[in-house]
N, C-alpha and C positions, 0 to 999 in steps of 0.2 A: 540290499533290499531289492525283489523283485518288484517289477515293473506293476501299473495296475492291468487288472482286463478289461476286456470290454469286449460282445460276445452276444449275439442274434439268439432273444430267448427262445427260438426254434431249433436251435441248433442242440447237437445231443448232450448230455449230460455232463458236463467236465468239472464241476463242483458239491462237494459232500459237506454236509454240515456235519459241525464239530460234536454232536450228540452222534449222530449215524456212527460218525469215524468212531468213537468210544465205542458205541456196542459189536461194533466190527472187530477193537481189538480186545476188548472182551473175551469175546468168543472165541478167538483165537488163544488168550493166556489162559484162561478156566474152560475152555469147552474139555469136554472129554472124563470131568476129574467126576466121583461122586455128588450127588448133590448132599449142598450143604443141612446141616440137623434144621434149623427151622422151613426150609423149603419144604421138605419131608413132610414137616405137621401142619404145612400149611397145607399141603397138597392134597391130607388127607382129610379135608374142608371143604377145598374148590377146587375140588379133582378135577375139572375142564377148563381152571385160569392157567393161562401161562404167568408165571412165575419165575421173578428174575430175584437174585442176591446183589442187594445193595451194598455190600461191601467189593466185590467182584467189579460192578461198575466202578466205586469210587478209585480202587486201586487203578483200573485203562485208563480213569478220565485223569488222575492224577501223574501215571507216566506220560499218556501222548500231554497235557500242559508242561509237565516239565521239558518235553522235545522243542515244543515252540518257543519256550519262552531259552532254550539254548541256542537259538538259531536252527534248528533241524528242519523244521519244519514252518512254511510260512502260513500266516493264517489272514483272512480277506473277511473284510465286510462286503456281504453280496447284495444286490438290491437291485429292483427290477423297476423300469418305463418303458419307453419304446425299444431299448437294447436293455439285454442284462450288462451289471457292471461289477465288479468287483473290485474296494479300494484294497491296497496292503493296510494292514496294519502293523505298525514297527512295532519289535520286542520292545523296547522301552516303554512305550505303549500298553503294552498286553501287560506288564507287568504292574501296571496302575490298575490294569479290572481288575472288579470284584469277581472271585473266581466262589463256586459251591460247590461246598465238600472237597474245597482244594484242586477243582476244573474249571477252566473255561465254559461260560455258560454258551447258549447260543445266539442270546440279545444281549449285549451288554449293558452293565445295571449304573445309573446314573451317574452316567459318564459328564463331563461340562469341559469347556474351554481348556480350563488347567490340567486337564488329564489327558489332550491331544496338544498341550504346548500352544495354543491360539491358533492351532489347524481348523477353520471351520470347517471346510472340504472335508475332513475328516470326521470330526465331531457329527457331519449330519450320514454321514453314511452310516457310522455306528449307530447311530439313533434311527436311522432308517432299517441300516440290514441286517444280515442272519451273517453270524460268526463261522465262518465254512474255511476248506483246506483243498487244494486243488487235488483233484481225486488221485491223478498219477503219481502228483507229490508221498499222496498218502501210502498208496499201493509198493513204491518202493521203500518207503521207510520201514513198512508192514514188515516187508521179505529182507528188510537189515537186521532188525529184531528177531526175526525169529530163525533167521540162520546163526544167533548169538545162545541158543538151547539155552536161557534162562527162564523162559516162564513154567508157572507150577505145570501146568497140561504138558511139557514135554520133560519132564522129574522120569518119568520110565524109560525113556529115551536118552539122558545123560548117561548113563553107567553104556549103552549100548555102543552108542556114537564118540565118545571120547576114551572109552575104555579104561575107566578109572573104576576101583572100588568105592562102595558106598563111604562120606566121609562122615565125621562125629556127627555133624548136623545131622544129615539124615537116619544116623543109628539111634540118636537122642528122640527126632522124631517119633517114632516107632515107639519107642520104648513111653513117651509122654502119652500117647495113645491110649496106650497101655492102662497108665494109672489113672489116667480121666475116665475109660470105661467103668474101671473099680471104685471110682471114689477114691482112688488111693491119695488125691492131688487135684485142688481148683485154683486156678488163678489167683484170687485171693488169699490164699496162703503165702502167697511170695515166692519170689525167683529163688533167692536164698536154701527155701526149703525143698524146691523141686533140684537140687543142687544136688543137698544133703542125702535127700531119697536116690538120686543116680549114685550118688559115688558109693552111699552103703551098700547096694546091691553086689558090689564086687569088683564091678566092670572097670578097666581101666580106660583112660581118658575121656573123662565126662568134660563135655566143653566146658566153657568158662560161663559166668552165669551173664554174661553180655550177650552170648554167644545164644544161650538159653531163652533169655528175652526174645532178641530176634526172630528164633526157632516159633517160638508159644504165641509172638506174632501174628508169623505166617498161619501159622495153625488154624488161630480164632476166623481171619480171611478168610481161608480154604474152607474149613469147615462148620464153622458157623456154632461149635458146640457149646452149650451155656455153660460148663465148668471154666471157660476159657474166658469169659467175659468177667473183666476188671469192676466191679462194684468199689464206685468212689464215693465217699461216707461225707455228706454235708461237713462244714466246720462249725461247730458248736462256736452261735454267737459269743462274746467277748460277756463277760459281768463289767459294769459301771459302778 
């Protein structure tokens, strides 16, 4: 556990809250790629709003939570009087917030005694401050991740840097693409049958439809395209 801070609200900036941090790394896993199909028609509405993909966010804000709450990254309730101060808050801890959309929010949402172990000292910082990450902390985790070439924005950049051929995923990729533009294939149809359509085509080794899932995923994130979105069917209430 790192220590707390404590730190002359004059002094320059050394803490980022956990919303900034997400659109920071955001930017970094999707900048660069196409924008996604609904951005597009949104854009062609309020062609002068900036416009973000809420899927895009939810994915940053769900890996940087997953980092803190691994120990990667520590995370501070920060809260200002005559000093600024920032408490830790222990992963044990972080893993009782209520998180949204599967992130760490930036106030924490009714929090009470039991959820800080009868820490009041803690309880009232959370109730007081803003959920923040010490910025250098951030900045290097930033540049561990992304010398790891997993995010979608550096996908043209793997085959370069590691000098590997394209592997099934991304050949199924493409080819999924493909039959989403024709109609050939929607999400609703099932994994199963986007299986079926690969393997007829000829091509040998169509992933495994795990494999496919994952892929069709990624997909719906990246691109946002309505054939790709899972329409789930109420359950016909029960007869008495």
């Amino acid at each position: 556990m790192a220590n707390d801070l404590e730190f002359n609200s004059t002094s320059p900036e050394t803490m980022i809250k956990f919303s900034d941090a997400v659109t920071l790394l955001s930017t970094g896993m999707w900048g660069g790629l196409s924008r996604p199909t609904p951005v597009i028609a949104a854009k062609k509405i309020y062609k002068k709003t900036s416009i973000g993909f809420g899927p895009w966010r939810e994915s940053a804000g769900q890996c940087l939570t997953t980092a803190t709450l691994n120990g990667e990254l520590e995370v501070y309730a920060v809260f200002s009087g005559t000093k600024t101060r920032a408490k830790a808050v222990p992963v044990k801890v972080l893993k009782r917030l209520i998180t949204t959309r599967g992130s760490i929010p930036d106030h924490a949402i009714r929090v009470c005694l039991k959820t800080v172990d009868g820490d009041a000292k803690l309880l009232n910082s959370l109730v007081q401050g803003v959920l923040s990450i010490r910025k250098s902390d951030f900045e290097n985790w930033y540049l561990l991740e992304q010398r790891k070439v997993k995010w979608p924005s550096q996908r043209g950049s793997l085959k370069t840097r590691n000098g590997r051929p394209p592997n099934q995923a991304n050949e199924a990729r493409d080819k999924i693409l493909a039959l989403l533009n024709t109609n050939g294939w929607r999400r609703q149809d099932g994994i199963p049958e986007l299986h079926r359509l690969l393997a007829a085509s000829g091509d040998a080794g169509v992933p495994s439809p795990d494999t496919l899932d994952r892929v069709v995923k990624q997909l719906f994130r990246e691109t946002g395209h309505p054939n790709l979105k899972l329409i789930r069917h109420r359950r016909r209430p029960k007869l008495t």
